[in-house]
mmCIF entry with sequence, helices, sheets and N, C-alpha, C, O atoms, coordinates in Angstrom:
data_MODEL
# 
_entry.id   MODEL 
# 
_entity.id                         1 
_entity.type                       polymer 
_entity.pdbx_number_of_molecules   1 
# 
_entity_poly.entity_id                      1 
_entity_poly.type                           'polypeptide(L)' 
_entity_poly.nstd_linkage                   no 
_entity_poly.nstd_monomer                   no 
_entity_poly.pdbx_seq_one_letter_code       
;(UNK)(UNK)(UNK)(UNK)(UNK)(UNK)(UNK)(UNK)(UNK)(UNK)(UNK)(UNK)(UNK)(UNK)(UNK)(UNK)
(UNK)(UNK)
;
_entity_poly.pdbx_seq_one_letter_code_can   XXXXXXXXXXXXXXXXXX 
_entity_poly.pdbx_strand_id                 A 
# 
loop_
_entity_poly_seq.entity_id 
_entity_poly_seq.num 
_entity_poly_seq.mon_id 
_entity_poly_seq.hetero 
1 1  UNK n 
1 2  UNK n 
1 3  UNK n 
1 4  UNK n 
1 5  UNK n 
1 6  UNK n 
1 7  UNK n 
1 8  UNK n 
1 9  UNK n 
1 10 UNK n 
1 11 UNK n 
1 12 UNK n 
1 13 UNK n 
1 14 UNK n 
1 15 UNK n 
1 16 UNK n 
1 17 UNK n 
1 18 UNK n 
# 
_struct_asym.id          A 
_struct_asym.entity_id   1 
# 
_struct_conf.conf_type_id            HELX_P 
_struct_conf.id                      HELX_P1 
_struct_conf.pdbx_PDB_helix_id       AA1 
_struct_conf.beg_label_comp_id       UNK 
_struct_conf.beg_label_asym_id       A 
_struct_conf.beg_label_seq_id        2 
_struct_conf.pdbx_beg_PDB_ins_code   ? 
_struct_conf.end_label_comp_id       UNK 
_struct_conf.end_label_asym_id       A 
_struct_conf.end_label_seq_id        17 
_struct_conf.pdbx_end_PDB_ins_code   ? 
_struct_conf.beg_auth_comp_id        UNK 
_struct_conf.beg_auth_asym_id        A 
_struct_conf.beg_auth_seq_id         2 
_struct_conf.end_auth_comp_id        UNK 
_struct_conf.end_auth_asym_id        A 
_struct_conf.end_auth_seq_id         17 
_struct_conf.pdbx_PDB_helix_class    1 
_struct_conf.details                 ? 
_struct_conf.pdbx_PDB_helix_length   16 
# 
_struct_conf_type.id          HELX_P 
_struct_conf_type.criteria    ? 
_struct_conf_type.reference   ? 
# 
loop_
_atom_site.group_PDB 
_atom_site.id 
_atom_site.type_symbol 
_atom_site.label_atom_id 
_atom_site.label_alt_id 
_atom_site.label_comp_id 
_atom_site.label_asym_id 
_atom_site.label_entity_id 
_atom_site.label_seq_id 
_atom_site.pdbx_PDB_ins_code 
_atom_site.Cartn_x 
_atom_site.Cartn_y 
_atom_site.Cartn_z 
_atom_site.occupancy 
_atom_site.B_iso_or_equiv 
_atom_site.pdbx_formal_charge 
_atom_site.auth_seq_id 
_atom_site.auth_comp_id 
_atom_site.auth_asym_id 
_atom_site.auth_atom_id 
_atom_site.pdbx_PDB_model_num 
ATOM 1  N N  . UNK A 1 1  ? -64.622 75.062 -9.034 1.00 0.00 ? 1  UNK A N  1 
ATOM 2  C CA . UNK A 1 1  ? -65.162 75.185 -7.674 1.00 0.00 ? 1  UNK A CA 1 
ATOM 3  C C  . UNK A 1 1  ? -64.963 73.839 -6.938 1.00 0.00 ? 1  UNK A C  1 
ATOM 4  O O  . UNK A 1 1  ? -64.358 73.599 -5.893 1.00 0.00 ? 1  UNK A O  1 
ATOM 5  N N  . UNK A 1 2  ? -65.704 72.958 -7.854 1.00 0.00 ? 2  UNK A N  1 
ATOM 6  C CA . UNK A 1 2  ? -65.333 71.449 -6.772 1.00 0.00 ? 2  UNK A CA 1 
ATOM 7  C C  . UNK A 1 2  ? -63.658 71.345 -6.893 1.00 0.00 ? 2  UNK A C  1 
ATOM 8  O O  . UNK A 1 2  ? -63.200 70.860 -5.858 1.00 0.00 ? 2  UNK A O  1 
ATOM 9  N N  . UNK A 1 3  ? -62.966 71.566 -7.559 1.00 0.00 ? 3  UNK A N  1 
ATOM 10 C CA . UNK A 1 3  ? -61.682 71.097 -7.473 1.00 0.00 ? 3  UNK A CA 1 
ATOM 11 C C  . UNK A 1 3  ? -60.480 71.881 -6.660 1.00 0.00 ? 3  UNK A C  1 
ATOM 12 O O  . UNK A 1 3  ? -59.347 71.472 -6.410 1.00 0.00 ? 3  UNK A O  1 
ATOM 13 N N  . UNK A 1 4  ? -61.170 73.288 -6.290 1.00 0.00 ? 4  UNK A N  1 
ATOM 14 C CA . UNK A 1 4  ? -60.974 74.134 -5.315 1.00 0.00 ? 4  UNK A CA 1 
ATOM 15 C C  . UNK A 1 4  ? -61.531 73.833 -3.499 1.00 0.00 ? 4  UNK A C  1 
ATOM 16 O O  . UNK A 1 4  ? -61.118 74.355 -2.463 1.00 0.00 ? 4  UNK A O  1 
ATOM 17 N N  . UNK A 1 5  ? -62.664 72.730 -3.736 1.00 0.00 ? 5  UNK A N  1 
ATOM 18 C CA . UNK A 1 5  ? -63.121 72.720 -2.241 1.00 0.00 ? 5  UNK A CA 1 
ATOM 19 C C  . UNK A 1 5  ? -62.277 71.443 -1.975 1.00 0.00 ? 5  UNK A C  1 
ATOM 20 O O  . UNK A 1 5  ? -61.391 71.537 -1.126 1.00 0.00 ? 5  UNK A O  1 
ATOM 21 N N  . UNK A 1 6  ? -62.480 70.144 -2.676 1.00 0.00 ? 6  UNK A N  1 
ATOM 22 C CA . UNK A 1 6  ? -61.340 69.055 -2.488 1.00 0.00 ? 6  UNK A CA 1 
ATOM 23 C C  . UNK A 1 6  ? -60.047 69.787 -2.382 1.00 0.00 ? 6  UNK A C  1 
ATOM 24 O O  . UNK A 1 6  ? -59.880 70.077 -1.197 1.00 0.00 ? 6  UNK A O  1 
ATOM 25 N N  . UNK A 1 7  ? -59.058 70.210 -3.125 1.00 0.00 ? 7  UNK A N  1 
ATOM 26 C CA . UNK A 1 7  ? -57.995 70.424 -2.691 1.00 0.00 ? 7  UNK A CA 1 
ATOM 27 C C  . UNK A 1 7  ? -58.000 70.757 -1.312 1.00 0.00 ? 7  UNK A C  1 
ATOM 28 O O  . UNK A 1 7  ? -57.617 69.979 -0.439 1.00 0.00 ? 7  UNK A O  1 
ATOM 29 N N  . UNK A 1 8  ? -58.515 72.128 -1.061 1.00 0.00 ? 8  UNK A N  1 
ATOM 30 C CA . UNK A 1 8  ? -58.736 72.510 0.143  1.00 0.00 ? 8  UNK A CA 1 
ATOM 31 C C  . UNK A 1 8  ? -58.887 71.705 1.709  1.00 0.00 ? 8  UNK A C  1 
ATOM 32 O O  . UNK A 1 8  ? -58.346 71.780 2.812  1.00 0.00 ? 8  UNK A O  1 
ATOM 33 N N  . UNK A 1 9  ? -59.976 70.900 1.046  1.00 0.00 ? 9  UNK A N  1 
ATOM 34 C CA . UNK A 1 9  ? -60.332 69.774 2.084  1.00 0.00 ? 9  UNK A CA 1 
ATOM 35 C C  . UNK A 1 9  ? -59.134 68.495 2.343  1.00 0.00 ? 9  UNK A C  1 
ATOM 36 O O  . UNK A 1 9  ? -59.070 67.944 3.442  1.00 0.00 ? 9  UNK A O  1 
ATOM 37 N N  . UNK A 1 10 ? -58.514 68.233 1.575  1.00 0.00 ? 10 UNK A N  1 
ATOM 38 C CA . UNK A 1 10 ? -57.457 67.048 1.277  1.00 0.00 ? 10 UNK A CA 1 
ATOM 39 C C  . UNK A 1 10 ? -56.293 67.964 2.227  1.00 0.00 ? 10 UNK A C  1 
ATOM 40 O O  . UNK A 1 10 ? -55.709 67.608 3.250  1.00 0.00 ? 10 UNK A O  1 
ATOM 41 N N  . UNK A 1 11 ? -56.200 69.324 1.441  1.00 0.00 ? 11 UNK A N  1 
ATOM 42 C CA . UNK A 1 11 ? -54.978 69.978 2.362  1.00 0.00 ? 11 UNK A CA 1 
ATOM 43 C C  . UNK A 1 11 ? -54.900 69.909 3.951  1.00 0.00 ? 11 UNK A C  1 
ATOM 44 O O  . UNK A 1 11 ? -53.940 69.649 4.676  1.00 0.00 ? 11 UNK A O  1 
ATOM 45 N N  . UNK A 1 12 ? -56.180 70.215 4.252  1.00 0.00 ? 12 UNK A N  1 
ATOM 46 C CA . UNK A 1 12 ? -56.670 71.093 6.033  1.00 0.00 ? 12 UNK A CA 1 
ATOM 47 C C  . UNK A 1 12 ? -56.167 69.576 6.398  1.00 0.00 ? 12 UNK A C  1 
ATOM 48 O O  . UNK A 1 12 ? -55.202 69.415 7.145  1.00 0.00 ? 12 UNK A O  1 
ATOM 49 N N  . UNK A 1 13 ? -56.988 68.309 5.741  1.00 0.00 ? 13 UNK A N  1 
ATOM 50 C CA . UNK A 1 13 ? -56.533 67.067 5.935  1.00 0.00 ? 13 UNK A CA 1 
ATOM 51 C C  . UNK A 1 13 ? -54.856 66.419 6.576  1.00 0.00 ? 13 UNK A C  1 
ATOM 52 O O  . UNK A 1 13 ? -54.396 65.773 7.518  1.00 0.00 ? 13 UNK A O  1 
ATOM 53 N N  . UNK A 1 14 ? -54.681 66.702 6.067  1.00 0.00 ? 14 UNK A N  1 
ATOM 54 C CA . UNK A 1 14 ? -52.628 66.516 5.385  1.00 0.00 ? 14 UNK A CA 1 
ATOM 55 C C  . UNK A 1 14 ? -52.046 67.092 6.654  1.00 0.00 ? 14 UNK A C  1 
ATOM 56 O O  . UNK A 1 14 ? -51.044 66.689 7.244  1.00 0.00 ? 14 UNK A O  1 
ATOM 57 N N  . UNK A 1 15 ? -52.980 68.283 7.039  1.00 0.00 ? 15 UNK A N  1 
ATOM 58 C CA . UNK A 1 15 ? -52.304 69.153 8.161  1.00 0.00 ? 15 UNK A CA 1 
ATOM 59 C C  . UNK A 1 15 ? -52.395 68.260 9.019  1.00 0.00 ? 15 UNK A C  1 
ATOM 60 O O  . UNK A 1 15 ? -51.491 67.501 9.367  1.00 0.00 ? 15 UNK A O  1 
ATOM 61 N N  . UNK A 1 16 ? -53.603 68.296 9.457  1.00 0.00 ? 16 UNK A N  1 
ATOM 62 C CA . UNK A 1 16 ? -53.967 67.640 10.946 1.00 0.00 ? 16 UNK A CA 1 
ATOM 63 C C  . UNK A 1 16 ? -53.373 66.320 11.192 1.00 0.00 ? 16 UNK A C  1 
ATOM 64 O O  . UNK A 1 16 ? -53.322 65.839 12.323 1.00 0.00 ? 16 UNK A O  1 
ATOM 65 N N  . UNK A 1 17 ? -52.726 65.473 9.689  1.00 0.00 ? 17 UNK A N  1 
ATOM 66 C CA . UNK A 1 17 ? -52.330 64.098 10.378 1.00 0.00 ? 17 UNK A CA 1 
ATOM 67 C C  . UNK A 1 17 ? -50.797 64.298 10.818 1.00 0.00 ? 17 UNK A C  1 
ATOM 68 O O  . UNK A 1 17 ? -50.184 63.643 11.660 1.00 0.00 ? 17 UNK A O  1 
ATOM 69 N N  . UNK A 1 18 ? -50.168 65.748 9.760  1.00 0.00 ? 18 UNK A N  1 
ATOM 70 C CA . UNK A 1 18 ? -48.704 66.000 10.411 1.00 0.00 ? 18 UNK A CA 1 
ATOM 71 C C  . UNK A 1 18 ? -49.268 66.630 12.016 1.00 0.00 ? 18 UNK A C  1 
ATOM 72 O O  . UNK A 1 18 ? -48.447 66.963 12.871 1.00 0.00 ? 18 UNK A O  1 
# 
């Protein structure tokens, strides 16, 4: 679960700085 909400969160992340 936590390693499912970090990924998640790191991803949405990654987006917004491309």
């Amino acid at each position: 679960m936590t390693m499912n909400h970090f990924k998640g969160k790191q991803f949405q992340q990654d987006v917004i700085i491309v």
